[in-house]
Structures are given as C-alpha cells and as structure tokens.
N, C-alpha and C positions, 0 to 999 in steps of 0.2 A: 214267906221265905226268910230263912236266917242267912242276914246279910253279913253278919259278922264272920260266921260259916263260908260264906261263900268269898268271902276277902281272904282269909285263910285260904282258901282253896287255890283262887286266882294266882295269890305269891306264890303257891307252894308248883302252878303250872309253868310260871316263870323261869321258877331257879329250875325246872328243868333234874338231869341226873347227875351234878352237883348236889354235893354235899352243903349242907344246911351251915356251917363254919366257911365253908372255899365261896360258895355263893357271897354270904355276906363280905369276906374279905373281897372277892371281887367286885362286888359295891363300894366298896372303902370305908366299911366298919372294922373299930380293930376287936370288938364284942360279936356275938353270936344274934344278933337281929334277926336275923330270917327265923330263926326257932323262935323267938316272940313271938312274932307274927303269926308263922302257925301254930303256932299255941293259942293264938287270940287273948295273948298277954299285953299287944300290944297293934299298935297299926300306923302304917304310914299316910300321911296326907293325899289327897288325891293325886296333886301335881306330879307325887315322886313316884307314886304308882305308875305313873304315864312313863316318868324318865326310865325309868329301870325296865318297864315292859319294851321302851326304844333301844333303848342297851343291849336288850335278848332280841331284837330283830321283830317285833310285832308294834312298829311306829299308830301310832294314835288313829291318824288317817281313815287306816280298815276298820276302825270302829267307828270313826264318824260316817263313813261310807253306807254302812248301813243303817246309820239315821236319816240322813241325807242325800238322797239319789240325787241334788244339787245344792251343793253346799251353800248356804246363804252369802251373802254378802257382808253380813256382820263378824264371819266365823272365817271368811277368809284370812289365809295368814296367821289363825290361833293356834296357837302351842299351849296344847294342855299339860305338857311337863311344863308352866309357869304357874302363878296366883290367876293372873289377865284373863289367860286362857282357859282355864276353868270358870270362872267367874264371867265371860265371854259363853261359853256353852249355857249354861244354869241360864243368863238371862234369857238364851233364845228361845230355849223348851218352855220357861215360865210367859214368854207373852204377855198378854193382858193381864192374867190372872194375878191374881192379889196374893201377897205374901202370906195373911192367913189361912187363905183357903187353898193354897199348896202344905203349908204346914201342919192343916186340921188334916189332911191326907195324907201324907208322909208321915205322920205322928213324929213332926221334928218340933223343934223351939222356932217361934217365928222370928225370935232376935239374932237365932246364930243363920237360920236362913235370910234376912236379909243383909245378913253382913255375908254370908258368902257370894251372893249375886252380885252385890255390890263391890266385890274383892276386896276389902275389909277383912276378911280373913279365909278360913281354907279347911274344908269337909274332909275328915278323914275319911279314909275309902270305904270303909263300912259306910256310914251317914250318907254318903256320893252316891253310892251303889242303891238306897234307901230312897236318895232322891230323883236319880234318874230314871227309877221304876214308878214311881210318882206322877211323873213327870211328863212322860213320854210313852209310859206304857207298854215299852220295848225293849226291856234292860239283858233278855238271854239274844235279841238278834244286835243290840251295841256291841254283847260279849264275843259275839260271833264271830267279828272283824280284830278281837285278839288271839281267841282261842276256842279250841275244839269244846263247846258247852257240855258236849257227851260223855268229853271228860275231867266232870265237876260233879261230885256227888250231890252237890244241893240242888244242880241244876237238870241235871243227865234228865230226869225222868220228866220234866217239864217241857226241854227241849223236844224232846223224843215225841210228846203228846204237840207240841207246837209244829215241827215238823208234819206231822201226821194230818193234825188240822190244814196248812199250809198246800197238803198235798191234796185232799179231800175238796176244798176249795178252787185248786184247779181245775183235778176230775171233773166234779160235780157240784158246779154253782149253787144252786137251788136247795142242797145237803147246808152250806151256811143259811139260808136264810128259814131253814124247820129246825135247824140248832137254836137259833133268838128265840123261835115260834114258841119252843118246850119252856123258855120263862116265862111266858106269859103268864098271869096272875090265872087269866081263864083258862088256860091248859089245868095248870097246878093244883085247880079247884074240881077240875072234874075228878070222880070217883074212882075211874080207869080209864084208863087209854081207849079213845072211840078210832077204830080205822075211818078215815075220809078228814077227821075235824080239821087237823093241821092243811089240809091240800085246801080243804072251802075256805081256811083262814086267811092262806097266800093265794090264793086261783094257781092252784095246782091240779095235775090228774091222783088217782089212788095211786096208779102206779109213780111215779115221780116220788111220791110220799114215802112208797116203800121201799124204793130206792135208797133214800139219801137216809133214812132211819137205818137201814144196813150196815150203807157206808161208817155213819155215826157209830156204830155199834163194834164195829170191825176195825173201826180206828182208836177206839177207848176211849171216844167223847163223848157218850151218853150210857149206860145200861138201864137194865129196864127192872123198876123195884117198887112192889107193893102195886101192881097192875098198872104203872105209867112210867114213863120215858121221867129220867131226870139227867140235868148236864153233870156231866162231872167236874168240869174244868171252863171257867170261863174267861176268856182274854181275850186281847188283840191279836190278832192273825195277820200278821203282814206280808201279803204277796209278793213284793217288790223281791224278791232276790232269785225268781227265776224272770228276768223281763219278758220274752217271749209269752209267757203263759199268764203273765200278770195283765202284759196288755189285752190279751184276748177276754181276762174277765173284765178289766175296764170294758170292753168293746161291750158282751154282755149284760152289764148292769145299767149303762148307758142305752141299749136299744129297751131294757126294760122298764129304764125309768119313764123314755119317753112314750113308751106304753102307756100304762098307767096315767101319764098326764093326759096322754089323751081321752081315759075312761075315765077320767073323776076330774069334773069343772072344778073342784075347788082344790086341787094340787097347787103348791108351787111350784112358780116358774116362772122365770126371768134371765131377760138377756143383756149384752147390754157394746155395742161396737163402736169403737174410739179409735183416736190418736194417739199418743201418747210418746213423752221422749224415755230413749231405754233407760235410764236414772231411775223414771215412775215406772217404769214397767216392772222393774228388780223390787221396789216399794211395794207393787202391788202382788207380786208372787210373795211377798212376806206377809201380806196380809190372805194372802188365800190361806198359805201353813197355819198361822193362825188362829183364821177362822174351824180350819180342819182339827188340831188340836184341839182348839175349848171346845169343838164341839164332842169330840171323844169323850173329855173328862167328865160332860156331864153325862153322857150315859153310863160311863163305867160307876158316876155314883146315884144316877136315877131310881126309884123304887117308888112305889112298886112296879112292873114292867109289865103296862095295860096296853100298850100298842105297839105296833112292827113298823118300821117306817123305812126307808130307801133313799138313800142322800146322795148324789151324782154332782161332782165339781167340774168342772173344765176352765183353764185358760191356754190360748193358743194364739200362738203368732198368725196371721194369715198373709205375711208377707215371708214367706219363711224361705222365697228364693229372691233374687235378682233379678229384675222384668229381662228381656232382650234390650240392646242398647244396637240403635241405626243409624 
C-alpha cells in the first residue's frame, strides 16, 4: 500500500466540502496546508492527524474501537491527539516484540521507531499509518472507526475484498480454512488442481470443498490459473465487527478444535483454573492480546506454509454473577 497516498487521501476525507484555503484557515493556518498535504508535499504528525480528525467530529475512540473490543488498561484515558498518546498506542500493538523486528517489517529506521514508542518523538502520519499496518495487521478496519475506507482510493478496493472475505467467513467457516489450504507449499507443487485433495487435507466432504472454492471465487479471493486455485489477496480478516456472527464462529472453531484434540493424542491442550485478584486478571487479559498478536506476526511472515494449524484462545470469568445472598 502507498501510505503516503493514503495520508493524502485520509486529510483530503477530513476537510470534507471545504475548500483547501477555508479548511486550512479553519485549522489556524495563515498558509494553504491542506494543499501540501495532498499534494504529498508535506505531512502532519500523527497527534495532529487525531486533533483535526476530532475537530471534523470523527474523535479517535471509533478507531481504537475497532482495535480494541476492550480497551486495555494501559490505553485508558489516551489521547492520541498528544505525543503520550501515540507513543502509549505503538507500545501496546508492539508487545514483546523487539524493536528490530517490527522495524525489519515496517521497513522503518529502528532508531526513529524506538524513539516514537518511547515518545521521544512523533511518526508523521504516513510512517503511523506504515506502522500500525505492521503492527497490527489491521490498518483499513482502525480506518474504519474514522471513515468510510470505500471512500479512499488506495484503500476502496482492499476494503471491498476485506469486507467480502469477512462476510465469506461468516457464511461459510470452512471457505476460511481451504483459503490457508491453497498456500500450502503441497497444494502449490501439485501440477493441477486434484477435486477431493484440499477436503482429505482438512477432513472435509468433496462437497464442502466445492462449496467454499465457489464462495472463494465469487468473492474475488481466489481465481483459478494455469490448472490451480491461487489466493489473490492474503490478510487478516477480522470478524469482530458484526458480534453476533463473530461469536457464533468463535462458537465453531471452538467445537472444532475440541474435535480434533480429541482425534489426534498429540494436540495441544491445556487448561488451567485459579483465583486471582482483578488487578491480575486485567494483567492477564494483556498477556492473552499478546500472546494472540505475536502469534499472528509470525504467520503473516512464516514461509514456506507446510502446514494448517487451528489455534482456539479462551479466558472467562466463571463467577460472572453474584451467588444469592440469605
């Protein structure tokens, strides 16, 4: 993605039908800013990106909102129109992971990214944009919670294919997990597409197989070239923004996995039931996020892709009422 593109685009959704002079005057420039900007002459820093998007009524919030279906605890109270508050975000998406090896995939400078983590200084919104897709994986559904993606030319078409995905994954569960399948190194090696191979691969029926290759086809995430299925587009797909429908695939992959552990002795699995005071409990929901991120980042840069694997998190309160009191 051309992020510099897309920060142009972003001001330009801003200022809205204002003019490129009255917008900036309504910022309190006594020069024509906004035409810099898109012109990609010039760019404002993250922070001021946030303030100006809160000025036009699209507060920060709705974008952390779809980061976050529960805002951490460290991000309580961050104002991303400051330094803090940017530099408060960047540390939480980065986690454990090392300032190298966010920088060797962002293709940033590792000395200006640990100085913006550490608020030391301040990503201008191109760079932000570069790194929250880095970072998180999720930079058109952050966008989401300020503006219509549909209406971003750098984004419209990605959106559109994400949406799509998003929806295909409600539908039809099992349509995501013959999307992975087609990476496969041993997919890719065969000479044509064999009917049945992907269904023996996941314990699928033919029909199921034929299904969700449909679906695939008919949402514009796979076509079929040179006698085999190839993906078009490969991302994160994040369910979370219709809840109803998200939870019923949670519900799904949860009875699946427990499947599976039941057919194969050497799965893991582990449980593990405690006490704890809520202080640790909010500790330990950050170390689930965590654990759930890095483990993303290493698939999104794992290769070659020799196997299919099924990952099921859970933590739940089991005291989530008040007994009766006599």
């Amino acid at each position: 993605m051309d992020y510099a593109k897309l920060a142009s685009e972003l001001l330009k959704a801003l200022r809205g039908r204002r003019s490129q002079s009255a917008f900036s005057r309504w910022l309190g420039y006594s020069s024509n800013v906004q035409y810099l900007w898109e012109s990609g002459r010039a760019y404002p820093r993250a922070a001021r990106f946030f303030e100006i998007a809160a000025r036009t009524g699209r507060p920060a919030s709705g974008a952390l909102q779809q980061l976050y279906p529960r805002l951490p605890a460290g991000l309580a109270g961050a104002d991303l129109s400051t330094r803090a508050g940017i530099a408060a975000l960047l540390a939480d998406l980065k986690g454990t992971r090392s300032v190298l090896e966010l920088a060797r995939t962002a293709r940033l400078s590792r000395f200006s990214l640990a100085r913006w983590v550490a608020g030391a200084a301040e990503p201008r919104l191109p760079d932000f944009l570069r790194l929250l897709d880095a970072m998180s994986l999720r930079l058109l559904d952050f966008l989401s919670g300020l503006v219509d993606p549909a209406e971003l030319p750098s984004a419209a078409q990605g959106w559109r294919r994400l949406e799509a995905a998003r929806r295909a994954a409600y539908d039809s569960p099992w349509s995501h997990a013959v999307l992975r399948a087609l990476e496969l190194s041993a997919y890719r090696d065969l000479p044509e597409h064999v009917p049945g191979w992907l269904a023996a691969r996941i314990g699928l029926t033919l029909a199921q197989e034929e299904e969700s290759l449909k679906l695939l086809r008919d949402t514009g995430q796979i076509r079929r070239r040179r006698g085999r299925f190839e993906v078009l587009e490969s991302g994160l797909v994040d369910t979370r923004p219709d809840p109803d429908a998200a939870r019923r695939l949670r519900e799904f992959w949860a009875v699946q996995a427990a499947e599976r552990v039941r057919a194969q002795p050497s799965a893991a699995f582990a449980y593990n039931l405690f006490t704890v005071s809520s202080a640790d409990l909010e500790r330990i929901r950050a170390l689930h996020r965590a654990y759930f991120r890095e483990l993303r980042a290493i698939v999104a840069q794992s290769e070659p892709a020799e196997t299919l694997a099924l990952v099921t998190m859970s933590l739940a309160e089991l005291n989530a009422a008040e007994p009766p009191v006599r």
